[in-house]
C-alpha positions, -999 to +999 in steps of 0.1 A: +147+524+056+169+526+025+158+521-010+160+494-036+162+516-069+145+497-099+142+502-136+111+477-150+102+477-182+062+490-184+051+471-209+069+441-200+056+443-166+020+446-178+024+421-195+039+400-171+006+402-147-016+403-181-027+436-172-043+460-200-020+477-223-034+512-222-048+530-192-035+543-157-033+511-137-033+522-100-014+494-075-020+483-037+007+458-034+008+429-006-016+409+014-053+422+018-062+431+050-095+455+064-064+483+076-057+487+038-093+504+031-091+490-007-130+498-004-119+533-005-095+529-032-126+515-049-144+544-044-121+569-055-116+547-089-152+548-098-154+585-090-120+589-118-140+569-141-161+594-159-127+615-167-097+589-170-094+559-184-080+537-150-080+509-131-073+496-099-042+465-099-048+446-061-010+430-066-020+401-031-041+378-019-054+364+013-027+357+037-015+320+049-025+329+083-056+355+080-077+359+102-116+350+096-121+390+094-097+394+067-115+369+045-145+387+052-130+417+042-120+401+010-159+386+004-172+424+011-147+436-018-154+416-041-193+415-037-186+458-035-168+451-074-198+436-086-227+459-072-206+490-083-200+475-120-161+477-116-154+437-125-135+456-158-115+482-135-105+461-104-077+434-106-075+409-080-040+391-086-056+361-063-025+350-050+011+354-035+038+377-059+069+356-058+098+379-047+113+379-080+085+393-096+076+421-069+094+449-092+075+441-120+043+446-100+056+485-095+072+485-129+037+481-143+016+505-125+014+546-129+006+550-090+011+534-058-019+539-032-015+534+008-050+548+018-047+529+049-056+532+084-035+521+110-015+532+146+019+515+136+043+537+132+067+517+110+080+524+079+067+507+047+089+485+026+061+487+000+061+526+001+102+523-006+096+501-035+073+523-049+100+554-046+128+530-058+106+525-090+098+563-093+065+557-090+041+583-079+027+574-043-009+591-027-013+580+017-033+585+041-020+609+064-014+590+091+022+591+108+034+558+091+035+575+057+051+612+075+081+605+048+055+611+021+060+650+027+097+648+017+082+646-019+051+666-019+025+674+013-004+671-015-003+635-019-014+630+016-051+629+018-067+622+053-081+583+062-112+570+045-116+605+022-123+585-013-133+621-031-097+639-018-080+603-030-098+606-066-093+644-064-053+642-059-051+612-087-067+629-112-048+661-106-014+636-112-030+618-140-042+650-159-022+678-145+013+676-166+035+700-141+021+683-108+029+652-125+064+660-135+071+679-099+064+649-083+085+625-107+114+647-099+109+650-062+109+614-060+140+614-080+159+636-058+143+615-034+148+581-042+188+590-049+191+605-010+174+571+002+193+546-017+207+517+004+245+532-012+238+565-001+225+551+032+255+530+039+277+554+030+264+576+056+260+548+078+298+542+077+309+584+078+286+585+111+307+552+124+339+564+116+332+597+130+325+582+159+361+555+162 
């Protein structure tokens, strides 16, 4: 999967989505569905709370076609936002990001969670997205997000563990040289994953091979 390299405007983006000015603004981009454990991304925000100033950006809505278990999943969230007092932190865009404003959705957020749980194996356009804006990106270690450890093996942290999600974000969102590591592993990366570099090693393997 190659990647879309980006350069959006923070503030601009924030603004676009009416998001708060200050703050780390944590994203899950793209439909919700009960695979995505948002309710664990929930948890690990409210654990961060007492020591950073952060908040959780839900950048989708219910699918078209959901099923009746993914709107059930949506009801538990939001009924889990207002019993854990987190209707400030947790921002439900409530609808579909047109295409021309997905980059703005990674332009405006410090982080890019996956804390998913799933069997398929296939690689994430939404994780790509997240490199091609040099964003910071914490998984679940599961064998869809294997490319994760390119960049760093510590932002993996094992399905439906909220305390080693908040543990690893607060280490990036208070630890300056992790931080910086990281931006400049996903640099390195991001540049080796381009959609130029991999066409241009698409065509060298071709014309090896004529």
């Amino acid at each position: 999967h190659g990647t879309r390299i980006t350069h959006e405007d923070p503030v601009e983006s924030r603004k676009k989505f009416g998001l708060p000015e200050k703050g780390k603004i944590m994203l899950i981009f793209g439909f919700i569905k009960p695979h995505k454990c948002i309710h664990i991304a929930m948890d690990a925000l409210k654990m961060l709370l007492s020591k950073v100033d952060a908040y959780l950006f839900i950048g989708g809505w219910i699918a078209p076609s959901a099923k009746p278990e993914h709107k059930e999943y949506v009801e538990f969230l939001l009924d889990k936002m207002k019993k854990d007092n987190l209707e400030e932190r947790v921002i439900f865009y409530k609808g579909f990001i047109p295409e021309e404003d997905v980059t703005y959705a990674f332009g405006a957020c410090d982080v890019v969670l996956f804390p998913y749980y799933e069997e398929d194996r296939s690689a994430s356009g939404s994780f790509h997205l997240a490199i091609g804006a040099g964003k910071p990106v914490v998984a679940s270690r599961i064998p869809k997000f294997e490319e994760l450890k390119n960049i760093s093996d510590e932002l993996l942290v094992l399905p439906y563990n909220a305390e080693g999600l908040a543990g690893v974000l607060l280490r990036l969102f208070t630890d300056r040289d992790f931080e910086r590591y990281v931006k400049e592993k996903i640099e390195d990366y991001k540049e080796k994953t381009s959609w130029e570099t991999t066409a241009k090693r698409h065509l060298e393997v071709y014309n090896e091979g004529v």
